[in-house]
C-alpha positions as CSV (number, residue, x, y, z in Angstrom):
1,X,0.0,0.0,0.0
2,X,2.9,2.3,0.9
3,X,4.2,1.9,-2.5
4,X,1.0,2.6,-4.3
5,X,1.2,6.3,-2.4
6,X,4.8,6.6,-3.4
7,X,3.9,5.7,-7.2
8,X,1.8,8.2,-7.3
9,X,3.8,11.1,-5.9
10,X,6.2,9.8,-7.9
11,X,4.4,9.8,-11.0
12,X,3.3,13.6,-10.3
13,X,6.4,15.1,-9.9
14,X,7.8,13.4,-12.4
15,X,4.9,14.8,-14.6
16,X,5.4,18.7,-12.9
17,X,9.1,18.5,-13.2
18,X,8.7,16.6,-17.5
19,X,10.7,14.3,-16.4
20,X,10.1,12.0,-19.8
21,X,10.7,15.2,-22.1
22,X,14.0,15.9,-20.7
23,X,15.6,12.6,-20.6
24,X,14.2,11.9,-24.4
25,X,16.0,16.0,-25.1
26,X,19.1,14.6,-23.5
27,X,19.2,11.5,-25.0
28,X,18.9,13.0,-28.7
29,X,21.6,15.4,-27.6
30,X,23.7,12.4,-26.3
31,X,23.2,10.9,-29.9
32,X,24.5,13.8,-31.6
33,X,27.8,13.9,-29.4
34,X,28.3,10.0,-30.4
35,X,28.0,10.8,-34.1
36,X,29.9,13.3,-34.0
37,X,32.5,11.5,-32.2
38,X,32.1,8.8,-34.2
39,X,32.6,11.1,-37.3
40,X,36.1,12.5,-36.0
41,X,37.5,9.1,-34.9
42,X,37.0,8.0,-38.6
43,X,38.0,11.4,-40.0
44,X,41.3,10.6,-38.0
45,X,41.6,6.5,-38.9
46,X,41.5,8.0,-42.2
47,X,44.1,10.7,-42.1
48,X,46.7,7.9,-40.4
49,X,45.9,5.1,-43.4
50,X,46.2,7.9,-46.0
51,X,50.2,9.0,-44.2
52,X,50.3,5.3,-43.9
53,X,50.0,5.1,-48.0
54,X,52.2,8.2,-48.6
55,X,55.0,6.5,-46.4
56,X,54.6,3.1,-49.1
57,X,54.7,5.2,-51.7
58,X,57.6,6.8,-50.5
59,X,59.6,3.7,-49.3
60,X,58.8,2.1,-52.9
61,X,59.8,4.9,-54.7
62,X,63.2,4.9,-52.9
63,X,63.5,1.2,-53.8
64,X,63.3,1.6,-57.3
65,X,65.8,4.6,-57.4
66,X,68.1,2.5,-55.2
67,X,67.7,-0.2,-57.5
68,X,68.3,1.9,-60.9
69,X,71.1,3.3,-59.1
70,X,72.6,0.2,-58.6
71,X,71.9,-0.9,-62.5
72,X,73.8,1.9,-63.4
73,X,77.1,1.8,-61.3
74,X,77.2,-2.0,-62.2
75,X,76.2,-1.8,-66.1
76,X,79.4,0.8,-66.0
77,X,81.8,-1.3,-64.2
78,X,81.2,-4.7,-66.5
């Protein structure tokens, strides 16, 4: 029975204070900080694989260079 009275006191102030529209206001507010979050931590994953490319690029680039280098100096000693 004691609950019964504290249900519904409960369930007034909860009603007088809009309990339910806040917590559904900062929920969807919540959800747009995730997103967004979620948005940067990809913007960022892809900023480290595209310097993660560059640096293959790079270190095949050098490779070949080496390697023509090395074509060169030995085509002119035989």
């Amino acid at each position: 029975m004691e609950n019964l009275e504290l249900q519904s006191y409960y369930t007034m102030i909860s009603v007088y204070l809009e309990i339910k529209p806040r917590a559904d206001v900062l929920s969807k507010k919540l959800e747009t900080i995730q997103d967004l979050l979620q948005m940067i931590a990809d913007e960022q994953n892809h900023a480290h694989s595209s310097l993660l490319e560059w640096i293959i690029i790079w270190l095949i680039t050098i490779d070949i260079i080496i390697m023509l280098i090395q074509e060169i100096f030995l085509s002119n000693a035989a």
